[in-house]
N, CA, C and O atoms as a CHARMM CRD file, in Angstrom:
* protein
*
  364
    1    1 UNK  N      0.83000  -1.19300   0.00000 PROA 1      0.00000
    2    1 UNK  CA     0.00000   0.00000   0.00000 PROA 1      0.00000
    3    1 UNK  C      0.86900   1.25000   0.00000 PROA 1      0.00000
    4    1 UNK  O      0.71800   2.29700  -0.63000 PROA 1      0.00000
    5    2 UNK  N      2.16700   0.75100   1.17800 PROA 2      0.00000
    6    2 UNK  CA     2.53800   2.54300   0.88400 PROA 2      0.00000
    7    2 UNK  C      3.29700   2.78300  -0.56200 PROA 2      0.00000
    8    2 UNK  O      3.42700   3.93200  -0.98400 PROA 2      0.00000
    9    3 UNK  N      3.71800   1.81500  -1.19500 PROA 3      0.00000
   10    3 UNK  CA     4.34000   2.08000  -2.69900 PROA 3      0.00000
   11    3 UNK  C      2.87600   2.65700  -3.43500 PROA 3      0.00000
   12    3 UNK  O      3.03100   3.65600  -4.13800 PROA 3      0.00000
   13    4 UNK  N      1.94700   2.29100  -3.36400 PROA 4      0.00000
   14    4 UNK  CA     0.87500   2.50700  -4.45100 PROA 4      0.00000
   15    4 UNK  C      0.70300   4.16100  -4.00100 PROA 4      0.00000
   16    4 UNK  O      0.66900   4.96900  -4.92900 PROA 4      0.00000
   17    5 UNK  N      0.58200   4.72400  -2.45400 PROA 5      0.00000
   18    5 UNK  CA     0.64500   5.74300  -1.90600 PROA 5      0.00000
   19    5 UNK  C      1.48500   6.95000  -2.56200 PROA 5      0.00000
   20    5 UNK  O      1.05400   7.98300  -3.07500 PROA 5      0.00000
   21    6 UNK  N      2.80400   6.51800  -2.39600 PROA 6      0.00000
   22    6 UNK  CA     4.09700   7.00000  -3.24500 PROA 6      0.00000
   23    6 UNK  C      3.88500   7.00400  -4.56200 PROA 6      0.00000
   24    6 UNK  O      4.40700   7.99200  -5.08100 PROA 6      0.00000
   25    7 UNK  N      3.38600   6.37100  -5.24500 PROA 7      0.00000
   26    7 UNK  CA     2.80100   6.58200  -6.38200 PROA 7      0.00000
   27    7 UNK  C      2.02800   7.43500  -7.12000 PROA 7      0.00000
   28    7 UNK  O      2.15700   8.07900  -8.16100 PROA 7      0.00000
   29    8 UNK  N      1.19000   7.25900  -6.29000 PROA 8      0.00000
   30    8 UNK  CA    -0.09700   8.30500  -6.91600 PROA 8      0.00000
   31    8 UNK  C      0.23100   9.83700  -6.29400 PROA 8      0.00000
   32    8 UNK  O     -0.16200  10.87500  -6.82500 PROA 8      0.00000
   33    9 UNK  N      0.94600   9.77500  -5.19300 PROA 9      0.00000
   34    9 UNK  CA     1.76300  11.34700  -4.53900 PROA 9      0.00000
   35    9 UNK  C      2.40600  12.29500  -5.83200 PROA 9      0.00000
   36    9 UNK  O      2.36200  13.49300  -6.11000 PROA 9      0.00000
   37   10 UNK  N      3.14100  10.85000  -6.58000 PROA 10     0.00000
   38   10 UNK  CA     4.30800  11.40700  -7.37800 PROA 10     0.00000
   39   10 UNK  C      3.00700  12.11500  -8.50500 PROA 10     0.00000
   40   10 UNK  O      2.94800  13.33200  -8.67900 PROA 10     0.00000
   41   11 UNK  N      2.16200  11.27300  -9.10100 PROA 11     0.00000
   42   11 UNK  CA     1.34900  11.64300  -9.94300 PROA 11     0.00000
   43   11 UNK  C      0.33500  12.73800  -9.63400 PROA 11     0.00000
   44   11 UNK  O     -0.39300  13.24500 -10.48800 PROA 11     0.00000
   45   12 UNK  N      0.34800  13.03800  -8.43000 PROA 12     0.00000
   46   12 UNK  CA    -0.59000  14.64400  -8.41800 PROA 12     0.00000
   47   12 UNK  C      0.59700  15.46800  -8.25300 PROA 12     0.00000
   48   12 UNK  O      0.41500  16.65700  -8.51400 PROA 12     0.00000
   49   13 UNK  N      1.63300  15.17300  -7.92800 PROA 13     0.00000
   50   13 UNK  CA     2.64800  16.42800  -7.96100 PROA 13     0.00000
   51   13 UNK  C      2.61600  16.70000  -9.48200 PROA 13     0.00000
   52   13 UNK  O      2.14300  17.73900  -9.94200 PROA 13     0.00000
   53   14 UNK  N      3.15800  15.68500 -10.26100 PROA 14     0.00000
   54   14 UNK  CA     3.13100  16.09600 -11.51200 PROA 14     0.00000
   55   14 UNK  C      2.29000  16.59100 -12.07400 PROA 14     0.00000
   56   14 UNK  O      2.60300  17.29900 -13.03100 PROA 14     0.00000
   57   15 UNK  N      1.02300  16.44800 -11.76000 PROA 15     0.00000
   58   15 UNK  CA    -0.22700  17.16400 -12.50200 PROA 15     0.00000
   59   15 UNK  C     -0.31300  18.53500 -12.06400 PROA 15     0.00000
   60   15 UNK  O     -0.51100  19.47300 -12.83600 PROA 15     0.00000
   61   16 UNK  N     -0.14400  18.65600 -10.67400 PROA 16     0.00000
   62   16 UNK  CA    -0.42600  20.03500 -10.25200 PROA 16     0.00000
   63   16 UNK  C      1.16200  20.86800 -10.97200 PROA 16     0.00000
   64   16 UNK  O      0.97900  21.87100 -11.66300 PROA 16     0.00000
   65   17 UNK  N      2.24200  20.49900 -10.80200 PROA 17     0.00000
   66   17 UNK  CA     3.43600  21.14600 -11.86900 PROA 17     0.00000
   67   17 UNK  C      2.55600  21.58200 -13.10400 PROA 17     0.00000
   68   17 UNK  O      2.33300  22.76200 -13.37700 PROA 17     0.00000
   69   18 UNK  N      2.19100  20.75500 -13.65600 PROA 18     0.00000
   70   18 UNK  CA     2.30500  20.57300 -15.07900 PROA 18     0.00000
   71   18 UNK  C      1.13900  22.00900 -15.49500 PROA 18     0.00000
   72   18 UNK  O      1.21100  22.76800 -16.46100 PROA 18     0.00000
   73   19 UNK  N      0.04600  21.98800 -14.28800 PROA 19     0.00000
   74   19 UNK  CA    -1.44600  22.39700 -14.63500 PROA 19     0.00000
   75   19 UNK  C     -0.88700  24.43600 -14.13200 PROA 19     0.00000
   76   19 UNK  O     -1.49000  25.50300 -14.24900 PROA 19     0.00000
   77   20 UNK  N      0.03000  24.19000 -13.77400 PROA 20     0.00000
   78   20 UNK  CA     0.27600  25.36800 -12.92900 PROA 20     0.00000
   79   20 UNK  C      1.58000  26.07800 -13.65400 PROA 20     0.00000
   80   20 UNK  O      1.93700  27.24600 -13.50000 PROA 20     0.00000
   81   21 UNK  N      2.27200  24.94700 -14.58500 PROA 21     0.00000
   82   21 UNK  CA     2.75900  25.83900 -15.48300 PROA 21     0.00000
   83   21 UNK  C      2.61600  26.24400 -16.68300 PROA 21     0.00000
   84   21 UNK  O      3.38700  26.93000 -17.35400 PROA 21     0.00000
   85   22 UNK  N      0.97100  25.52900 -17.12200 PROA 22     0.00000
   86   22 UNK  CA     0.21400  25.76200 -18.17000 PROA 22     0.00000
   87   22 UNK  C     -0.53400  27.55300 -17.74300 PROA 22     0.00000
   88   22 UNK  O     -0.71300  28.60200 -18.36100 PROA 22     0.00000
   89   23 UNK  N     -0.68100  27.23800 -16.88500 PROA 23     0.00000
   90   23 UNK  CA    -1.13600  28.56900 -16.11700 PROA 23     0.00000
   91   23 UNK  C     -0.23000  29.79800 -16.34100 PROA 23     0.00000
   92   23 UNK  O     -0.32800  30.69600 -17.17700 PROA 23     0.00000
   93   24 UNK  N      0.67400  29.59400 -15.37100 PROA 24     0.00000
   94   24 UNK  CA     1.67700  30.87000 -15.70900 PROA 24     0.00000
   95   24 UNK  C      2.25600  31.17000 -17.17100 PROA 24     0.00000
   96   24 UNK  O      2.42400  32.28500 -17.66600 PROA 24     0.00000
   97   25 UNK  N      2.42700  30.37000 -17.54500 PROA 25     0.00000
   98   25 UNK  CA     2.69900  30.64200 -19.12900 PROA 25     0.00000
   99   25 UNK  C      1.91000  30.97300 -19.78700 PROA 25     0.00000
  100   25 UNK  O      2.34200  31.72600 -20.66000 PROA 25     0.00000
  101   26 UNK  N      0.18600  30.66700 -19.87100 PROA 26     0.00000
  102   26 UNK  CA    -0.74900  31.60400 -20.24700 PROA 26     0.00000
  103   26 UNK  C     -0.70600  32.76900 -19.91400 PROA 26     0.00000
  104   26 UNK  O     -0.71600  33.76900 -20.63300 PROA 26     0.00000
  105   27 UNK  N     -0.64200  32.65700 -18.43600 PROA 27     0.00000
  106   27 UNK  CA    -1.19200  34.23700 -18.05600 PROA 27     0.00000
  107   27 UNK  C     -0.06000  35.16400 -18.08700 PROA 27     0.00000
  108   27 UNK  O     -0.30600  36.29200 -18.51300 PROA 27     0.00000
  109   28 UNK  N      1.31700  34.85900 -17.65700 PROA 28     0.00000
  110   28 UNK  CA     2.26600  35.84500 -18.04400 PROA 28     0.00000
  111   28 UNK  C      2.88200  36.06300 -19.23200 PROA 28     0.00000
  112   28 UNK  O      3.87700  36.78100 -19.33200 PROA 28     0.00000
  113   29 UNK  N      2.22100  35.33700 -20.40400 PROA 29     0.00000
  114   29 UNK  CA     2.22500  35.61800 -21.73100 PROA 29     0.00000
  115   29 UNK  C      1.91300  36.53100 -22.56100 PROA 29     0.00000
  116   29 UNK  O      2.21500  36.73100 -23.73700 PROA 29     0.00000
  117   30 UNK  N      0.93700  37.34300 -21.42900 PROA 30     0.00000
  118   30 UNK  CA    -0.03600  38.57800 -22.10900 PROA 30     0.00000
  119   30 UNK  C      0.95500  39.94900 -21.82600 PROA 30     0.00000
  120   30 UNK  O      1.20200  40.90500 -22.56100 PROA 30     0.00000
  121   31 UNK  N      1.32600  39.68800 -20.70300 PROA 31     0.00000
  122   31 UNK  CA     2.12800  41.18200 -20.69900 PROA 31     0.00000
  123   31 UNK  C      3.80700  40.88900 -21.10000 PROA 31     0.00000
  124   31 UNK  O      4.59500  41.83500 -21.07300 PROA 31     0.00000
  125   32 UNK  N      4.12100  39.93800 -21.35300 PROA 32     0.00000
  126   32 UNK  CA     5.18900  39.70600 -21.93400 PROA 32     0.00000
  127   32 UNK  C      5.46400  39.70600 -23.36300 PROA 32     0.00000
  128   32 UNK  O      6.51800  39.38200 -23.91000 PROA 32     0.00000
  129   33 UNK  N      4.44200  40.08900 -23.87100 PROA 33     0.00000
  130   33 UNK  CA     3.87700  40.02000 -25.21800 PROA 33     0.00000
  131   33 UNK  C      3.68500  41.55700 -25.59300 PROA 33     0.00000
  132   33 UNK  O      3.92300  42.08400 -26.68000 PROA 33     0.00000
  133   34 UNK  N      3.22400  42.11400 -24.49700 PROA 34     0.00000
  134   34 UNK  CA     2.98700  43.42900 -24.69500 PROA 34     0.00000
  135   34 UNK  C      3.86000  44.09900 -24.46100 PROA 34     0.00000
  136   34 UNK  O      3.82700  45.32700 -24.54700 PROA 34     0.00000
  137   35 UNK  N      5.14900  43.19900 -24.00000 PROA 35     0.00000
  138   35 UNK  CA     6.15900  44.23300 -24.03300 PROA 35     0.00000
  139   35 UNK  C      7.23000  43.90000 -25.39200 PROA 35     0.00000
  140   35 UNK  O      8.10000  44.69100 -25.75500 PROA 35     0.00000
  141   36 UNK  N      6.99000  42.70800 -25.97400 PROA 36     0.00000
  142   36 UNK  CA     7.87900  42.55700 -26.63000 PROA 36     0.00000
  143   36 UNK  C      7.77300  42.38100 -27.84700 PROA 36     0.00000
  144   36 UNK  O      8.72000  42.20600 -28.61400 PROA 36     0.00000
  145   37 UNK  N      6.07700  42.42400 -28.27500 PROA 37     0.00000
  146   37 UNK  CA     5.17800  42.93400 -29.78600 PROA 37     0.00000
  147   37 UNK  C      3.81200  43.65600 -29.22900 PROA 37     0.00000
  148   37 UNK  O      2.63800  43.34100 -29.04000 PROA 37     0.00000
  149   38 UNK  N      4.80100  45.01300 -29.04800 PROA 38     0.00000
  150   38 UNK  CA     3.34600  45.92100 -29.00100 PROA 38     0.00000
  151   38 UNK  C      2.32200  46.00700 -30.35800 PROA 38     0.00000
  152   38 UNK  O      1.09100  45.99700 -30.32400 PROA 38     0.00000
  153   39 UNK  N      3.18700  46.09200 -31.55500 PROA 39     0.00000
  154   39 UNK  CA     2.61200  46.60800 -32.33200 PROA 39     0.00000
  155   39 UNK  C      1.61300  45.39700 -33.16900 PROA 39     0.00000
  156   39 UNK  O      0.77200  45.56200 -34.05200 PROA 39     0.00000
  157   40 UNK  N      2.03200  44.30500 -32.57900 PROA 40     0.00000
  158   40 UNK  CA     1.09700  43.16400 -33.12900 PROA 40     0.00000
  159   40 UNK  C     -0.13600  43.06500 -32.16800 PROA 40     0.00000
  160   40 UNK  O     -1.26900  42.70600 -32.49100 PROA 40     0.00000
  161   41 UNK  N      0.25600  43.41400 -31.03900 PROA 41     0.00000
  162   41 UNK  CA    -0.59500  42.92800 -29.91600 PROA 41     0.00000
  163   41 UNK  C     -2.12700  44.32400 -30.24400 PROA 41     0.00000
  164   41 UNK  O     -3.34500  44.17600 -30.34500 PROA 41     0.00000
  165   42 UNK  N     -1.39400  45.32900 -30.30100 PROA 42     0.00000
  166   42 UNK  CA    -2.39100  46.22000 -30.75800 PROA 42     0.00000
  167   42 UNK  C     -3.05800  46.51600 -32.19800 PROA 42     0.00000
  168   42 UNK  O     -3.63000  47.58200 -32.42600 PROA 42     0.00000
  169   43 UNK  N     -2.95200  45.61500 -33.02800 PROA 43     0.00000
  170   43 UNK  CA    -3.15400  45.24200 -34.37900 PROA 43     0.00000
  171   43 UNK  C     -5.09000  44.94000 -33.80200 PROA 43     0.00000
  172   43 UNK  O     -5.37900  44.64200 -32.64200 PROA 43     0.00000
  173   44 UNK  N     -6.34900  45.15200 -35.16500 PROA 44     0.00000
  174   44 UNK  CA    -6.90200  44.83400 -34.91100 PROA 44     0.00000
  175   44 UNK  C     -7.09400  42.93200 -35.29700 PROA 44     0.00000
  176   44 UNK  O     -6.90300  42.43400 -36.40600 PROA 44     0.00000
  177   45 UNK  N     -7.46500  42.25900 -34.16800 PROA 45     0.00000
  178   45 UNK  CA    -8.16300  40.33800 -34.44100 PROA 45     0.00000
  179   45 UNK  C     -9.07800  39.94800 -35.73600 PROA 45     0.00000
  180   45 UNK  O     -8.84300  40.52500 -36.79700 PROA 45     0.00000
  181   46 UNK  N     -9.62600  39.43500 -35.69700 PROA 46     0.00000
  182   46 UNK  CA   -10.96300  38.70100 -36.64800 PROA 46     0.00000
  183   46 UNK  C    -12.26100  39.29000 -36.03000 PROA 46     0.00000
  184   46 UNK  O    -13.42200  38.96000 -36.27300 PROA 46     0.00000
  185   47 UNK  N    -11.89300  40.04400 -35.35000 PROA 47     0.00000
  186   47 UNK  CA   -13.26000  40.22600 -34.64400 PROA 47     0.00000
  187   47 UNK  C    -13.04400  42.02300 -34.65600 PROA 47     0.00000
  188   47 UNK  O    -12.19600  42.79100 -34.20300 PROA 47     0.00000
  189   48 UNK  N    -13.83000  42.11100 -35.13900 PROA 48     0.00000
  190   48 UNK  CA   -13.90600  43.93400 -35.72600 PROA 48     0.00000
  191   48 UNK  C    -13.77700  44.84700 -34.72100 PROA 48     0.00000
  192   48 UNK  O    -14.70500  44.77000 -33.91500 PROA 48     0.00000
  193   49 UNK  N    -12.85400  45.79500 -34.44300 PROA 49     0.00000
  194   49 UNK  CA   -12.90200  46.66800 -32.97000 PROA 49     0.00000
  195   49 UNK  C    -12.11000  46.33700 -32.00000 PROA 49     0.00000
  196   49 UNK  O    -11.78100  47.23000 -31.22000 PROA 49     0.00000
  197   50 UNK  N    -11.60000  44.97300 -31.79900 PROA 50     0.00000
  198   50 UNK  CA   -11.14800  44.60400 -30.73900 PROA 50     0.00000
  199   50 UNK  C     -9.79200  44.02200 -31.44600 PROA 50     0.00000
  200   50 UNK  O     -9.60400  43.40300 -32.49300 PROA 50     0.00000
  201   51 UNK  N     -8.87000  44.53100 -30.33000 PROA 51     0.00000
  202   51 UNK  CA    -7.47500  44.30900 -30.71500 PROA 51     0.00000
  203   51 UNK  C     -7.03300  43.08300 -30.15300 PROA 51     0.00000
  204   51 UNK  O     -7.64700  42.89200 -29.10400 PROA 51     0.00000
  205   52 UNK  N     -6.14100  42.06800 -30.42900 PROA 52     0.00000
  206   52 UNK  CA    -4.92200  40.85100 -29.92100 PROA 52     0.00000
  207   52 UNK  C     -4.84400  40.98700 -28.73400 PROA 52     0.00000
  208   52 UNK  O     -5.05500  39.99400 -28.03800 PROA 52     0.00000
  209   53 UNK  N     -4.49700  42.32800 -28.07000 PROA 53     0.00000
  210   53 UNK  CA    -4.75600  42.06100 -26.56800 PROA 53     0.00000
  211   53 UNK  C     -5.92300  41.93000 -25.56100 PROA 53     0.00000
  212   53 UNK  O     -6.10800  41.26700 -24.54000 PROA 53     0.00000
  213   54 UNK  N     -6.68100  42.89700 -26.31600 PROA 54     0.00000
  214   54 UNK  CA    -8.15000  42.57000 -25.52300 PROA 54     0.00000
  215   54 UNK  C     -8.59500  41.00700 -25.85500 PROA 54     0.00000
  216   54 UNK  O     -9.15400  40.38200 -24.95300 PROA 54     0.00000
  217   55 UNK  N     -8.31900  40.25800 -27.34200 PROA 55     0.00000
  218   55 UNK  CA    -9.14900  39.29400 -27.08400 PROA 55     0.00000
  219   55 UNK  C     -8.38600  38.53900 -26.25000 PROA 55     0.00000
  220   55 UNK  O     -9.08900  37.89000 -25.47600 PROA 55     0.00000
  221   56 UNK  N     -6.96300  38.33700 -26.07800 PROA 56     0.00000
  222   56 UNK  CA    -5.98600  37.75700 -25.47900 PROA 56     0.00000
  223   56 UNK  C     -6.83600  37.66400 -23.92300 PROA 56     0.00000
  224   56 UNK  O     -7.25400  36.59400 -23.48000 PROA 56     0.00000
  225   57 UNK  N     -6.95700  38.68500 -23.37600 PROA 57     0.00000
  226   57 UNK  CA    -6.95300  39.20000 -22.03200 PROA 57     0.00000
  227   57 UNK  C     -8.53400  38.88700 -21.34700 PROA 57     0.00000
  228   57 UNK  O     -8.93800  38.74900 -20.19200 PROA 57     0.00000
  229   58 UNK  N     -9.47400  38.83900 -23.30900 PROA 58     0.00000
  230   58 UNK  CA   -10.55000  38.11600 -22.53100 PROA 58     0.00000
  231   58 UNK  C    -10.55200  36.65900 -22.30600 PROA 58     0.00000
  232   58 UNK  O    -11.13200  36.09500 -21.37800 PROA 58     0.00000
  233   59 UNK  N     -9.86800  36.10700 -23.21600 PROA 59     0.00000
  234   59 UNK  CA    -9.45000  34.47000 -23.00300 PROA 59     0.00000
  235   59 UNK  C     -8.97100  33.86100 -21.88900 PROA 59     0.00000
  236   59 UNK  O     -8.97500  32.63100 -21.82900 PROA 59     0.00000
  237   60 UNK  N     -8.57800  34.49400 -21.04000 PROA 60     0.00000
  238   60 UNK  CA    -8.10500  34.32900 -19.61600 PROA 60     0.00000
  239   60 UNK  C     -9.47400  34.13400 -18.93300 PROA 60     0.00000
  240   60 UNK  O     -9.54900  32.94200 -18.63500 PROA 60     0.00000
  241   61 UNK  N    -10.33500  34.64200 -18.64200 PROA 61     0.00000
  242   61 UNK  CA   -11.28300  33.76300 -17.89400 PROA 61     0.00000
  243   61 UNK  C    -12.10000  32.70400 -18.56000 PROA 61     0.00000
  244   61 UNK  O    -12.66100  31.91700 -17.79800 PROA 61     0.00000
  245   62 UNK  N    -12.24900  32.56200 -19.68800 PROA 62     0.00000
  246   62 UNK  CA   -12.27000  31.08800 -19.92200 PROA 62     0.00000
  247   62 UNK  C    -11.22000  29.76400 -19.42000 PROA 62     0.00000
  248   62 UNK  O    -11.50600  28.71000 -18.85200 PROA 62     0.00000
  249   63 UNK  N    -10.08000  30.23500 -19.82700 PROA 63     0.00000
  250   63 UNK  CA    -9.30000  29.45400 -19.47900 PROA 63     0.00000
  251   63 UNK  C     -9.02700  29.27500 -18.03300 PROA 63     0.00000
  252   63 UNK  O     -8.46700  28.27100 -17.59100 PROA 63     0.00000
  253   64 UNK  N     -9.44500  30.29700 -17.28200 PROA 64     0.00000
  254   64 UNK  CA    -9.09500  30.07900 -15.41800 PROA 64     0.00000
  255   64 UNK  C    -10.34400  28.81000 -15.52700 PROA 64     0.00000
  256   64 UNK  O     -9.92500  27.67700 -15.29200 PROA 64     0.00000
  257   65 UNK  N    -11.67200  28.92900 -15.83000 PROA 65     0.00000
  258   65 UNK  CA   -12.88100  27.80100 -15.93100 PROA 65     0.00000
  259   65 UNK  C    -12.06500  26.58000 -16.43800 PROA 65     0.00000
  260   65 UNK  O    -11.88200  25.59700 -15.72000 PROA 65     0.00000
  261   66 UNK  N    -11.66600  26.66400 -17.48400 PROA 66     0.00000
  262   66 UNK  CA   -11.38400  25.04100 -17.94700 PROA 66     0.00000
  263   66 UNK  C    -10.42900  24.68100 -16.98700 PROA 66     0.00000
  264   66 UNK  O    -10.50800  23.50200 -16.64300 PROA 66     0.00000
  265   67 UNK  N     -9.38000  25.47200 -16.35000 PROA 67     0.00000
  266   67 UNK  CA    -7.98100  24.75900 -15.97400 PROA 67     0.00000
  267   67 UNK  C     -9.00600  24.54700 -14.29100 PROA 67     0.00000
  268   67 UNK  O     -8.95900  23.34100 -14.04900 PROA 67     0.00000
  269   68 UNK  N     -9.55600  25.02900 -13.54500 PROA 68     0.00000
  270   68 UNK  CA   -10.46700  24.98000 -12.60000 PROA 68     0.00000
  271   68 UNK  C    -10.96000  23.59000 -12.61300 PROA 68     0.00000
  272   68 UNK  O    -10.45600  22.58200 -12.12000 PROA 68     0.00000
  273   69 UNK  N    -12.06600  23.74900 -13.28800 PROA 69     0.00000
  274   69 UNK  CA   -12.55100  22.21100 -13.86400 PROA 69     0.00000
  275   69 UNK  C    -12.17200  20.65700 -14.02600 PROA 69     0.00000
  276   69 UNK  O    -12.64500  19.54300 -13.80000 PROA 69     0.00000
  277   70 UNK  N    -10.59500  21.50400 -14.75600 PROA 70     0.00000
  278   70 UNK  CA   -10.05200  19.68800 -14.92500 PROA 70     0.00000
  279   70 UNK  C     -9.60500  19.30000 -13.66300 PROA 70     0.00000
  280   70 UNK  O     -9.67100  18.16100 -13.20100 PROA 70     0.00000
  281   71 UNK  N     -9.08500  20.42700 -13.05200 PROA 71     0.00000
  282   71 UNK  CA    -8.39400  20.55800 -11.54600 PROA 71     0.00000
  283   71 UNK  C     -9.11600  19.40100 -10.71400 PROA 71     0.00000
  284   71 UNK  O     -8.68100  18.31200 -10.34000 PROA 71     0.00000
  285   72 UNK  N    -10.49300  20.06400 -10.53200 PROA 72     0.00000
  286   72 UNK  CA   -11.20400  19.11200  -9.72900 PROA 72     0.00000
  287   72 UNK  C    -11.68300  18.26700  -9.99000 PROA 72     0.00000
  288   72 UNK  O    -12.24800  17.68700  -9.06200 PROA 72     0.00000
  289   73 UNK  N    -11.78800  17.59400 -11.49600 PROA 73     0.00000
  290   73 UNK  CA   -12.04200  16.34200 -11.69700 PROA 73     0.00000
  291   73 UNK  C    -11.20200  15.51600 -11.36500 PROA 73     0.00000
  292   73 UNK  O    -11.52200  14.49500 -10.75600 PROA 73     0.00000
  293   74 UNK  N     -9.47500  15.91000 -11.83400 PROA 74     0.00000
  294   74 UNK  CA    -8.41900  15.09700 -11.64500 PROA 74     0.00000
  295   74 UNK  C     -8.21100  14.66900  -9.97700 PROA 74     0.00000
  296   74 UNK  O     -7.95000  13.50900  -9.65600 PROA 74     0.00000
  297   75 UNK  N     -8.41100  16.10200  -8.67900 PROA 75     0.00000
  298   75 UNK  CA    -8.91500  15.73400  -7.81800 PROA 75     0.00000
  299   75 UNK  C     -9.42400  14.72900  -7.22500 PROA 75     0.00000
  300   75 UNK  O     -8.85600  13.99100  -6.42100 PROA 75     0.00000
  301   76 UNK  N    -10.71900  14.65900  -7.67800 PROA 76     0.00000
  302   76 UNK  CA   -11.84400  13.84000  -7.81000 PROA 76     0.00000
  303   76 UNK  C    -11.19700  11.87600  -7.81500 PROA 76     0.00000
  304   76 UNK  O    -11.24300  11.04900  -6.90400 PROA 76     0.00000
  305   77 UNK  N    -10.64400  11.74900  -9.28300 PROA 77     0.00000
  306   77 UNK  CA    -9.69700  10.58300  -9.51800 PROA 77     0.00000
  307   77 UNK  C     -9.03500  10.57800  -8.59700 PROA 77     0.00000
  308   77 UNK  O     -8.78700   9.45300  -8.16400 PROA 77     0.00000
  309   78 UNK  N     -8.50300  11.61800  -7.93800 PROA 78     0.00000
  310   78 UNK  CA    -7.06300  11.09100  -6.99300 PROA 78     0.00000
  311   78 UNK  C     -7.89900  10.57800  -5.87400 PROA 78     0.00000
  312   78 UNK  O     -7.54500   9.49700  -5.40300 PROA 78     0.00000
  313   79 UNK  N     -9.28300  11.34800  -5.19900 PROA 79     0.00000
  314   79 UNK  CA    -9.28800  11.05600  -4.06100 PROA 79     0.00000
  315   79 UNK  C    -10.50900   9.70300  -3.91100 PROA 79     0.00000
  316   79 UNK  O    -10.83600   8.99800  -2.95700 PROA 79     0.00000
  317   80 UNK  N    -10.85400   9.75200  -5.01600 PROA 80     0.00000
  318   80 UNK  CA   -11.41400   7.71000  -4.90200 PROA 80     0.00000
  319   80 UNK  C    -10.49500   6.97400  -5.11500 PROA 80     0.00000
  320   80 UNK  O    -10.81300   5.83600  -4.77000 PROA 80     0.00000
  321   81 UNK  N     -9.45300   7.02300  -5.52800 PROA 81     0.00000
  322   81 UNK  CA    -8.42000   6.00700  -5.44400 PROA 81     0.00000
  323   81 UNK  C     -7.89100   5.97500  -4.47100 PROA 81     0.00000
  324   81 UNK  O     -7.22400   4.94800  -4.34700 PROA 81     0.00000
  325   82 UNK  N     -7.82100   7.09500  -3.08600 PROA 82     0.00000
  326   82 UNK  CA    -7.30400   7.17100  -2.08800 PROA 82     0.00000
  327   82 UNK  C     -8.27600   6.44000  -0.79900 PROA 82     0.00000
  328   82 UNK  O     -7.89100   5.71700   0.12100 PROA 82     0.00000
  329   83 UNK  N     -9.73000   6.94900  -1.13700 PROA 83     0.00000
  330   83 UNK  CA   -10.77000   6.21900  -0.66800 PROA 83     0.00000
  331   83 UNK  C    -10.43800   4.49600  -0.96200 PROA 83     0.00000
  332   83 UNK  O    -10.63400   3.67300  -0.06700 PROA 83     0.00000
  333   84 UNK  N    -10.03200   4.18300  -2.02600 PROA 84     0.00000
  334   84 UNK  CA   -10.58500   2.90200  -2.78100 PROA 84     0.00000
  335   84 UNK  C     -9.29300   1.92200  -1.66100 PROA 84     0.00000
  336   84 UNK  O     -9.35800   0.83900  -1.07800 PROA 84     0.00000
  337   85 UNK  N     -8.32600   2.87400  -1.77300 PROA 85     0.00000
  338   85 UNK  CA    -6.57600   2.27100  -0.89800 PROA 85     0.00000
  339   85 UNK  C     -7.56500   1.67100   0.53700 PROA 85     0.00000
  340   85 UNK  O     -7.79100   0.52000   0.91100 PROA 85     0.00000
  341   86 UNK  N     -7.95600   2.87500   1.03900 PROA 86     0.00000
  342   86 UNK  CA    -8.46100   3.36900   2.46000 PROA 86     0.00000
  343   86 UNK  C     -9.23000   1.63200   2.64300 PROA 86     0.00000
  344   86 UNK  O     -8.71400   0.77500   3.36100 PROA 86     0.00000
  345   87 UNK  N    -10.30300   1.43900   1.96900 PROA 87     0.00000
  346   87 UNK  CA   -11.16500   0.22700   2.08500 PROA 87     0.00000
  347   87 UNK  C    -10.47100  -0.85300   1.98800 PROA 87     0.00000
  348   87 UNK  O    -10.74100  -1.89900   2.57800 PROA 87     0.00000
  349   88 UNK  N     -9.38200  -0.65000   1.12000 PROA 88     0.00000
  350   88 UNK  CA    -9.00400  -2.19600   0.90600 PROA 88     0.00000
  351   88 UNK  C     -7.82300  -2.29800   2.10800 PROA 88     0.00000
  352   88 UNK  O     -7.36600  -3.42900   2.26700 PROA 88     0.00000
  353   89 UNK  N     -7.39400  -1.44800   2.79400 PROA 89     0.00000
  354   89 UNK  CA    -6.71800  -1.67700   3.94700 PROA 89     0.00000
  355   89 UNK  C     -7.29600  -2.07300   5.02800 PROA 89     0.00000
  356   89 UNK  O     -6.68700  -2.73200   5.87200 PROA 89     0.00000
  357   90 UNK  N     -8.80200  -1.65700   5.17700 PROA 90     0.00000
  358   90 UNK  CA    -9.57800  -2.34700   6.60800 PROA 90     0.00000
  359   90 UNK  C     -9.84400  -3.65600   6.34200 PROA 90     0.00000
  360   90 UNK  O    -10.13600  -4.51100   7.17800 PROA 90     0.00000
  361   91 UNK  N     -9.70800  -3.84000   4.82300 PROA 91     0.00000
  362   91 UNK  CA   -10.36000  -5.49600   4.61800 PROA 91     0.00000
  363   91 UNK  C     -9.01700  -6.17200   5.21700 PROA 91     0.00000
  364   91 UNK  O     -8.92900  -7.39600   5.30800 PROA 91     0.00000
């Protein structure tokens, strides 16, 4: 049990790394961008009126929802398998 423990430890570390540097690299992408192609970033999009950074900057709360979401599903997986350990140790 405690190897399977150690196991699945290693595998939410990695997820939470992985989910958290999908994160920062989104989100500090926008002003790193704006510093280093203003003139693209302020270009108008596909979408009439609104410039690369605004749509950029509205895409961020979608994406806080999805990365949220998977968060707690993956959660979810970790902690019935932790439940599932839990039962089969009283047996």
């Amino acid at each position: 049990m405690e190897e399977r423990l150690l196991v699945l430890i290693h595998e939410k570390r990695r997820m939470m790394l992985l989910s958290l540097g999908i994160v920062f690299l989104f989100y500090f992408s926008l002003p790193l961008s704006l510093i280093f192609f203003p003139d693209m970033m302020n270009r108008t999009s596909f979408i009439y009126g609104v410039t690369w950074a605004w749509l950029y900057s509205f895409l961020q709360i979608p994406m806080t929802w999805i990365m949220g979401i998977l968060y707690h599903r993956k959660a979810n997986v970790f902690e019935q398998k932790i439940k599932q350990m839990k039962r089969e140790e009283i047996l």
